[in-house]
C-alpha positions, -999 to 999 in steps of 0.1 A, spaced: -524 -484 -463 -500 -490 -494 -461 -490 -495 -442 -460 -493 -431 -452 -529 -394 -430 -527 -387 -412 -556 -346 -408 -556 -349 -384 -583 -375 -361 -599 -369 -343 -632 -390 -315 -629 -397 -283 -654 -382 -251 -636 -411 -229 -631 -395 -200 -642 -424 -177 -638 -437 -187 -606 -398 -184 -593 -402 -144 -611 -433 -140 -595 -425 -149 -559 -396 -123 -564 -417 -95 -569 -423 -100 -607 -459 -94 -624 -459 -101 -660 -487 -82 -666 -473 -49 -649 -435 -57 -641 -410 -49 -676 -378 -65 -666 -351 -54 -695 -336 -85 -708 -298 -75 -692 -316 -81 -662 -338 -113 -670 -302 -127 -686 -287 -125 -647 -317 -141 -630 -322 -166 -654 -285 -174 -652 -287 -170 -615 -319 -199 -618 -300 -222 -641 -274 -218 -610 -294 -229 -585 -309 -259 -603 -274 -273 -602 -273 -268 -562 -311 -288 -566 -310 -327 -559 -347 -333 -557 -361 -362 -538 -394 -375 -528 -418 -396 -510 -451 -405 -510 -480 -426 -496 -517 -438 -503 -539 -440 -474 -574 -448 -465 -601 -427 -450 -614 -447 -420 -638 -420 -405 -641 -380 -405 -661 -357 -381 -664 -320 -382 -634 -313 -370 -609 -344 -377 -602 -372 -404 -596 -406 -389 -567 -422 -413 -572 -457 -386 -539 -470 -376 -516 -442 -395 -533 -415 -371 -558 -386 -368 -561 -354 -389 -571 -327 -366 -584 -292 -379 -619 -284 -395 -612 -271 -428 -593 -299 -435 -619 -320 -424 -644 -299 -445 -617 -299 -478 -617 -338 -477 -655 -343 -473 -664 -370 -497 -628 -384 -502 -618 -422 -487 -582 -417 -490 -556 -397 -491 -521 -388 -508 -491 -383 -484 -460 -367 -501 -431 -350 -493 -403 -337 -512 -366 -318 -505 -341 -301 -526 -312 -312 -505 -285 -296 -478 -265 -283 -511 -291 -253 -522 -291 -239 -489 -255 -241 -478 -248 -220 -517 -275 -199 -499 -259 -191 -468 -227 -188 -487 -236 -160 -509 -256 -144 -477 -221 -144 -458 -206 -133 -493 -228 -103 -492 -241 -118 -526 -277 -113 -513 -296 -109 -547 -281 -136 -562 -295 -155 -527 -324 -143 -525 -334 -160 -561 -312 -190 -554 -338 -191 -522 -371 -182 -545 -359 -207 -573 -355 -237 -546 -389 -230 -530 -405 -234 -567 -387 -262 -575 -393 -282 -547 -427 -274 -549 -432 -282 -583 -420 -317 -575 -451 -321 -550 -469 -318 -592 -444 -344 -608 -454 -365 -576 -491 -363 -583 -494 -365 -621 -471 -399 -615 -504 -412 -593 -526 -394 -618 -527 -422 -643 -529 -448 -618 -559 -434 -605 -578 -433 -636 -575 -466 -642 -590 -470 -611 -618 -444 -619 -608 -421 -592 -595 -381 -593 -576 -362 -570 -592 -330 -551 -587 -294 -567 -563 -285 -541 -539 -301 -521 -533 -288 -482 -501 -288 -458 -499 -285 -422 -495 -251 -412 -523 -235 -429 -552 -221 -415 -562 -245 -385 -541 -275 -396 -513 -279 -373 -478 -277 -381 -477 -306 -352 -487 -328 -387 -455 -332 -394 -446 -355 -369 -474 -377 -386 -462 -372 -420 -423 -378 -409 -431 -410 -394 -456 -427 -419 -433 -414 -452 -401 -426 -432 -383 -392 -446 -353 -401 -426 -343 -416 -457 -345 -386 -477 -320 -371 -457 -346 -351 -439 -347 -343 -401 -377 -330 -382 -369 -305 -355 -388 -301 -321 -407 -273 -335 -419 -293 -364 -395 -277 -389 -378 -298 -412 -344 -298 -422 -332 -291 -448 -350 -261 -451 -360 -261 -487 -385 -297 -478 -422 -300 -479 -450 -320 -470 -487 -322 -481 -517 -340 -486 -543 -342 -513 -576 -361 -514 -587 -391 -532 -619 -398 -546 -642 -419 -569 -648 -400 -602 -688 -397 -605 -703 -417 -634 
């Protein structure tokens, strides 16, 4: 198992159409006159000021995997069969995490108390892209490494939560990326705080020659 590697910050490209599309947007069906588009795009440039983006990540090595868990040795145990399934062929995996920060949401609660709920509701949808887009930043940073090493990363990466892996992964995830020191607490329903904060993993492979 390698060092964890924290990333204090991460200059990610806003996403701008994912953040239209997870507010109800289709660019393919949805005209949006450009008064409006001037608002929310203000309304995005906004919230990436409330954004401090930090990060975390973590190689690992695959010790064992059955049909329904992935044995990462002394780090712990992935339990859930898909996952198991989706990292078939992989002997290790990425750990990363990422957060937004305690600022974004408290100018989200703010303008929910203000009665300012549009402009929250895309301050909420910007920060959910953002910080996810900085789980990409994280991965294109190993990307080169791993080609010098002839390896690839798996299509997809996978979080807990989804189908039958737990949410009760993010205990292992807290612990073994140390995200106490991104400012991040984990609550006893495996939530983590602050709100806008993910984890996930992706697999690691050799490239076929």
């Amino acid at each position: 198992m390698s060092d964890v590697r924290f990333f204090d910050t991460i200059p990610v490209h806003v996403p701008r159409e994912k953040i239209y599309a997870r507010l109800g947007y289709r660019s393919d069906r949805t005209l949006v006159d450009a008064r409006r588009r001037q608002l929310i795009d203000g309304w995005i440039d906004d919230a990436q000021g409330y954004v401090a983006l930090k990060g975390a990540a973590l190689r690992i090595t695959v010790v064992a995997a059955g049909g329904d868990f992935v044995s990462l040795g002394a780090a712990g145990d992935l339990h859930g069969r898909h996952v198991s399934a989706w990292l078939r062929g992989c002997d290790e995996v990425l750990c990363m995490a990422a957060t937004a920060g305690s600022r974004i949401m408290a100018a989200i609660h703010a303008d929910v108390a203000a009665d300012e709920l549009t402009r929250g509701v895309v301050f909420d949808a910007a920060a959910s892209e953002i910080t996810d887009e900085s789980l990409n930043w994280i991965m294109e940073y190993y990307r080169g490494e791993l080609r010098r090493q002839n390896r690839m990363f798996t299509p997809h990466r996978y979080s807990a939560g989804y189908g039958d892996f737990g949410l009760e992964h993010q205990k292992l995830f807290y612990s073994l990326m140390r995200l106490d020191k991104l400012g991040i607490t984990l609550t006893d329903s495996c939530m983590l705080i602050p709100e806008k904060s993910v984890t996930a993993i992706v697999g690691i492979k050799a490239i076929d020659e």
